[in-house]
C-alpha positions as CSV (number, residue, x, y, z in Angstrom):
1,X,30.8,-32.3,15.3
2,X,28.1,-30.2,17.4
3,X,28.3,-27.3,15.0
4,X,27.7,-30.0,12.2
5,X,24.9,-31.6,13.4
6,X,23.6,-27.8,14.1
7,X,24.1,-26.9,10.6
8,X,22.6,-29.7,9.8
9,X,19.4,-28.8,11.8
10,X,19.3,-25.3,10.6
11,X,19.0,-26.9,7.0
12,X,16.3,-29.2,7.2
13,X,14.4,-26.9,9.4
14,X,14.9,-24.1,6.5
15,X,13.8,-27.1,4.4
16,X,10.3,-27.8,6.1
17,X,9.6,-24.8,6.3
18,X,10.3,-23.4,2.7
19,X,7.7,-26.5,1.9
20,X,5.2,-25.6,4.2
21,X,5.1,-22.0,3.3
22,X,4.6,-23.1,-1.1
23,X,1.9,-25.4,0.1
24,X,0.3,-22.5,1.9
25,X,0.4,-20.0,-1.0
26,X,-0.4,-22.6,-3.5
27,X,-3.6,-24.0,-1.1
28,X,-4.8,-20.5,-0.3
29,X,-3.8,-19.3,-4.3
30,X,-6.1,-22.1,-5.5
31,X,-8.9,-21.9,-3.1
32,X,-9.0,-18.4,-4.0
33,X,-9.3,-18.9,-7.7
34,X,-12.1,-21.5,-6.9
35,X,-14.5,-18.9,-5.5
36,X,-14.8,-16.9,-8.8
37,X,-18.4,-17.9,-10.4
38,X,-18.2,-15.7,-13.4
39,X,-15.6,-13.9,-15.6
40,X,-12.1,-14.3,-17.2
41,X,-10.9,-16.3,-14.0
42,X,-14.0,-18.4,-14.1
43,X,-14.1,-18.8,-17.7
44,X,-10.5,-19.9,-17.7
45,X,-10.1,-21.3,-14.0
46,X,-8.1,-24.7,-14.8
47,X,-5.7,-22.7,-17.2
48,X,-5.1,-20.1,-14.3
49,X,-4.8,-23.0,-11.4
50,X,-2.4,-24.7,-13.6
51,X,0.0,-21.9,-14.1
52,X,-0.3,-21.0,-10.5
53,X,0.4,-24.4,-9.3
54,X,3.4,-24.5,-11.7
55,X,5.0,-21.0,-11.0
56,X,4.7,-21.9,-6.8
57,X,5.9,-25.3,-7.3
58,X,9.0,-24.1,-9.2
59,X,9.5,-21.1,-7.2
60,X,9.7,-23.5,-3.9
61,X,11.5,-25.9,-5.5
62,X,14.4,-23.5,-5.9
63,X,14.4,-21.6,-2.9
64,X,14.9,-25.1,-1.4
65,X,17.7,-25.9,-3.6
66,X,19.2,-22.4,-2.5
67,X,18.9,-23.3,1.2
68,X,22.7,-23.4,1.4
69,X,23.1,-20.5,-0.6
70,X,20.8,-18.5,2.3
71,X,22.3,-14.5,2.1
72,X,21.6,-15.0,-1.5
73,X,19.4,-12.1,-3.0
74,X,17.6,-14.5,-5.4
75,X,16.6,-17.0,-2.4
76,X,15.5,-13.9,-0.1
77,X,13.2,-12.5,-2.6
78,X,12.0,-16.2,-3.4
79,X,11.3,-16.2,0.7
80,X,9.6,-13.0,0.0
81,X,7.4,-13.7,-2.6
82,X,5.4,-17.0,-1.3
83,X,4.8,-15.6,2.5
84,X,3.4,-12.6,0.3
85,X,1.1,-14.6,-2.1
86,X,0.4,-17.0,1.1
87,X,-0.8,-14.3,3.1
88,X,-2.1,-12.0,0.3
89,X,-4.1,-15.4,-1.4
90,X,-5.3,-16.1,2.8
91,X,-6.6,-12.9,3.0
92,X,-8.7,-13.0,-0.2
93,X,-9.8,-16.3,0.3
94,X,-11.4,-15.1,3.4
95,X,-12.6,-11.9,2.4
96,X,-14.4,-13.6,-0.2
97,X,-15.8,-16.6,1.4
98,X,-17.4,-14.2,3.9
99,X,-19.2,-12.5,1.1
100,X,-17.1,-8.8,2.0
101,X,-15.8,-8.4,-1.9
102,X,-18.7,-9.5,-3.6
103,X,-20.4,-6.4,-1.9
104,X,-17.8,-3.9,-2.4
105,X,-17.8,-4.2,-6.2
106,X,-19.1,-0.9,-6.8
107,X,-19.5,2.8,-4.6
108,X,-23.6,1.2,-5.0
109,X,-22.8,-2.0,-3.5
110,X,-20.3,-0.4,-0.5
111,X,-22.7,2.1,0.2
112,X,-25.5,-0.6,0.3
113,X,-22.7,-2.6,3.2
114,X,-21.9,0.1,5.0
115,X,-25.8,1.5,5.4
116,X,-27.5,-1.8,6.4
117,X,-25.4,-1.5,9.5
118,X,-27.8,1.6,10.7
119,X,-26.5,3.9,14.0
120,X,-23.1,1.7,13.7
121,X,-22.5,2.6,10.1
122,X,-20.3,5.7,11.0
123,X,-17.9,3.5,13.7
124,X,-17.8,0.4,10.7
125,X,-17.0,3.2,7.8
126,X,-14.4,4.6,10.0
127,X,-12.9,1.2,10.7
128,X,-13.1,0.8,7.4
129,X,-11.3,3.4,5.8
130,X,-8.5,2.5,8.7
131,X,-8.1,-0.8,7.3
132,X,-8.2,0.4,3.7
133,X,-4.9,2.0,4.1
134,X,-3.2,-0.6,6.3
135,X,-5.0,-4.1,5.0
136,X,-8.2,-4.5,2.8
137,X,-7.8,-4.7,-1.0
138,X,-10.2,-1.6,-1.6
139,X,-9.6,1.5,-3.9
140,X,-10.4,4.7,-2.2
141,X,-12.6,5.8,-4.8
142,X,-15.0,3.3,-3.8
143,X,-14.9,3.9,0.4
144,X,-14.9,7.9,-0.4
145,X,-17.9,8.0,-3.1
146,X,-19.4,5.9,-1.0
147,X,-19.0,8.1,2.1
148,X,-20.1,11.0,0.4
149,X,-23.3,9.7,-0.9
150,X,-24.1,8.4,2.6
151,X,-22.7,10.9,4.7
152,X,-22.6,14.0,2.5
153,X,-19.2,15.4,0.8
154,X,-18.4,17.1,4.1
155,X,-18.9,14.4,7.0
156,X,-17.4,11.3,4.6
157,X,-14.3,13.6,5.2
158,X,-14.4,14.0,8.4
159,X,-14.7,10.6,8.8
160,X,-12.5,9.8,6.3
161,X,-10.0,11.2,8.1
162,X,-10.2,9.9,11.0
163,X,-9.5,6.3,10.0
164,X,-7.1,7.3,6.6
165,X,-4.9,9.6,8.7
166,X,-4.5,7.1,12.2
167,X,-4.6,4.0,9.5
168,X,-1.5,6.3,7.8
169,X,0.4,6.3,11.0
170,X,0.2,3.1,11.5
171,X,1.5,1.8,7.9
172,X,4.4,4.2,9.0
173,X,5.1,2.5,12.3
174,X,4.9,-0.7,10.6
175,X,7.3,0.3,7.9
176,X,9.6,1.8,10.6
177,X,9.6,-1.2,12.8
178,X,9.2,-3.8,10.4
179,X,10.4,-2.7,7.0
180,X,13.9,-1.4,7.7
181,X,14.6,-4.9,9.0
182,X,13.3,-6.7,6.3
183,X,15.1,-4.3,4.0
184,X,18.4,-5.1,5.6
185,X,17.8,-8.5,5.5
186,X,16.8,-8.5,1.7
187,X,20.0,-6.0,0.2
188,X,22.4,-6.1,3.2
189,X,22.9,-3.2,5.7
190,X,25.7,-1.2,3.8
191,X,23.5,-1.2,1.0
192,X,20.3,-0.3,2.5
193,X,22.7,3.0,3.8
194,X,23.8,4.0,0.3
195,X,20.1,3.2,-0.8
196,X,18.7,5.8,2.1
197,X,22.1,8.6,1.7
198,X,20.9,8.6,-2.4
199,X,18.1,9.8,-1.5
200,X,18.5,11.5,1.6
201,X,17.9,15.2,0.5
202,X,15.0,14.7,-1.6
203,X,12.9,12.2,0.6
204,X,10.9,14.5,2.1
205,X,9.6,16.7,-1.3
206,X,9.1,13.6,-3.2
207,X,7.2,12.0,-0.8
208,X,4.9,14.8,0.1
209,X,4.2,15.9,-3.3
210,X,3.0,12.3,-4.1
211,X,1.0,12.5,-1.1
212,X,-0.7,15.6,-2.5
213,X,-1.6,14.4,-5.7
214,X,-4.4,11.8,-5.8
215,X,-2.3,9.5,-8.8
216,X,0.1,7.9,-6.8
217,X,-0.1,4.7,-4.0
218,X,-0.6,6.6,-1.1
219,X,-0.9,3.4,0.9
220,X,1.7,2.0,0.0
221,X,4.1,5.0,0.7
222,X,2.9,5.0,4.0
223,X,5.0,1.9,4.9
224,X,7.9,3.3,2.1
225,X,8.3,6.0,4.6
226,X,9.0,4.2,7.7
227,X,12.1,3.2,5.8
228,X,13.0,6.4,4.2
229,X,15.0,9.6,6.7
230,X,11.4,10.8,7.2
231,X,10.9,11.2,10.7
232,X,7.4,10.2,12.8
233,X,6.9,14.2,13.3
234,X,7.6,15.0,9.9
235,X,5.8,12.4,8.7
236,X,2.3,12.7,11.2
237,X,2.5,16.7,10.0
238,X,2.9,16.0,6.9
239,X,0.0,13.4,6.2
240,X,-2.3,15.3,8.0
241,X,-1.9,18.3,5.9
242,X,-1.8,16.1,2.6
243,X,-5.0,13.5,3.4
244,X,-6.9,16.7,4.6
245,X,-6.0,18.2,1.9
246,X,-6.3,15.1,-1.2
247,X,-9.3,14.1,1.5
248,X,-12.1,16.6,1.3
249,X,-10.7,17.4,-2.8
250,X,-12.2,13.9,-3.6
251,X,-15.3,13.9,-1.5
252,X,-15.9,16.8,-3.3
253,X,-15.0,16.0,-6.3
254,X,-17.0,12.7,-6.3
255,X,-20.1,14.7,-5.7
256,X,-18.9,17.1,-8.8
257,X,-18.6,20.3,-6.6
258,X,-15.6,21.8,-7.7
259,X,-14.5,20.7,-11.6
260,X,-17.4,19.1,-13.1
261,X,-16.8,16.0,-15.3
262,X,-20.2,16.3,-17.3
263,X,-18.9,18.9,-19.3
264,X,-16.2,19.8,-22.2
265,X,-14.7,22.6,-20.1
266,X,-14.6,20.2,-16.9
267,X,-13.0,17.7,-19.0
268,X,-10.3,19.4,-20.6
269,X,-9.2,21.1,-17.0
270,X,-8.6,17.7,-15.4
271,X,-6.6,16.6,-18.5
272,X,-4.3,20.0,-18.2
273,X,-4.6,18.3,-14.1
274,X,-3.0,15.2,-15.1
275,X,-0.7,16.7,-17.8
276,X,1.0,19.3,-14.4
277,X,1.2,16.2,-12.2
278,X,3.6,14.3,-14.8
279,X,5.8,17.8,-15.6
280,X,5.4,18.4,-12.0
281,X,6.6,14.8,-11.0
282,X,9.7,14.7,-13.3
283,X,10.5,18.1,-11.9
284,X,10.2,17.0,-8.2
285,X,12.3,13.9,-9.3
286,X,15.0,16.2,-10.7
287,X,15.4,19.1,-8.9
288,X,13.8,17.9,-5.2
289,X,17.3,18.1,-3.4
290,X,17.8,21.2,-4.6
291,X,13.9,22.0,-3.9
292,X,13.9,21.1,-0.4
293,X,17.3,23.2,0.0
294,X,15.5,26.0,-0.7
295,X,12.9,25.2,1.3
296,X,14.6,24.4,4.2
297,X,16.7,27.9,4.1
298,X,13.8,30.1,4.3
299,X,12.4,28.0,7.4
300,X,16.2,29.0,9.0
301,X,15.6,32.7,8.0
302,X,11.9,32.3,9.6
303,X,13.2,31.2,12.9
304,X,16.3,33.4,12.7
305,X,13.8,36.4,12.2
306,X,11.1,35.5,14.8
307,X,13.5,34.8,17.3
């Protein structure tokens, strides 16, 4: 009878507050939508409300329905996806009511922000570049050009480093802290195990190289990490070497200092650029056990030699 009526408890409180959370992303998701004043989301606002509305409704309609089906994978990722377009669609919302995106539209318009806030604007750009990695919606082309044309090529890295790198450690933590246990939770222990032994090995190579090259979501690996074999002393070595590295390239890049884009021969080295990161990815993808094998032997022969 007891464990009945708890059952029972657990259900409707599952219930309310599967509800509460679609009302929440579809509030936030519309409010959002309501603050563009020009473009296609303007232009075609009701459609987009509409379809949003719909897909939430629907969405939290079933993962209610699958409240007694709870270890399901469907209803987990269901769970997942409106406290992520709840919080995402929050953020937004806010960030735009405040006026932040409409000023960060353009490296003109970020550099414009950032300057206005005179002796303050190194601390605030700092800040800044920490929360790109870890919160704020912003592509780093837009905080690093901007850094470069108010700071210089060599200072905007410096700073940049400062908040990218400790901004880096901290998606990791989260990852490590966070992630794994929403991982588990989301596929199932065993599975998360065989997940992490596939590509135990290899982890370490494929992560670094795409922390080297500037085409992949840096950010976003950051938190990958934290539930990959990396550890926090690999990982903290390994991004400082690789923002340093990806770091002062750009800044310098931006300000066209080492392969002009202004000219036919500038041009057609960063297409042979891009063409070695794709050959050089599938390679990495292939081969990286066998890669960091290698690797790893000739550190043992190092310390085998030095010692």
């Amino acid at each position: 009878m007891v464990k009945g009526k708890v059952s029972l408890f657990t259900e409707v409180s599952s219930v309310i507050a599967i509800t509460i959370l679609g009302v929440l992303s579809v509030v936030f998701s519309i409010l959002y939508v309501q603050t563009f004043t020009s473009g296609f989301i303007f232009d075609y606002k009701n459609i987009i409300t509409a379809a949003i509305v719909s897909l939430l409704t629907i969405i939290t309609i079933i993962t209610i329905i699958l409240t007694k089906k709870n270890k399901s994978l469907l209803y987990k990722i269901f769970i997942l996806t409106l406290l992520t377009v709840a919080i995402v669609a929050f953020s937004l919302y806010i960030l735009s009511v405040s006026g932040f995106l409409d000023r960060i539209d353009s490296v003109e318009d970020f550099r414009a922000y950032i300057a206005s806030f005179g002796a303050w604007a190194v601390i605030l750009f700092i800040i800044l570049q920490f929360l790109q990695v870890v919160v704020l919606p912003i592509p780093s082309f837009i905080t690093v050009g901007a850094g470069v044309l108010l700071f210089g090529p060599f200072w905007s890295s410096i700073y940049s480093c400062i908040g990218i790198i400790s901004g880096s450690i901290v998606a990791y933590l989260i990852g490590k802290v966070f992630g794994v246990k929403v991982a588990k939770w989301l596929v199932g222990e065993d599975s998360l195990k065989k997940g992490l032994k596939t590509i135990k090995g290899k982890d370490k190579i494929i992560l670094t190289f795409m922390f080297i090259f500037p085409f992949f979501p840096d950010d976003l690996l950051c938190f990958v990490a934290g539930i990959t074999t990396i550890s926090p002393s690999y990982f903290i070595t390994m991004i400082f070497v690789t923002r340093i590295i990806c770091i002062f390239a750009s800044s310098y890049s931006f300000n066209n200092s080492i392969i002009p884009y202004d000219t036919w021969w500038g041009i057609c080295l960063w297409i042979l650029f891009f063409a070695l990161t794709i050959v050089l990815t599938i390679l990495v993808y292939n081969k990286g056990e066998k890669i960091e094998k290698i690797i790893s032997n000739k550190n043992k022969k190092r310390k085998k030699n030095t010692a």
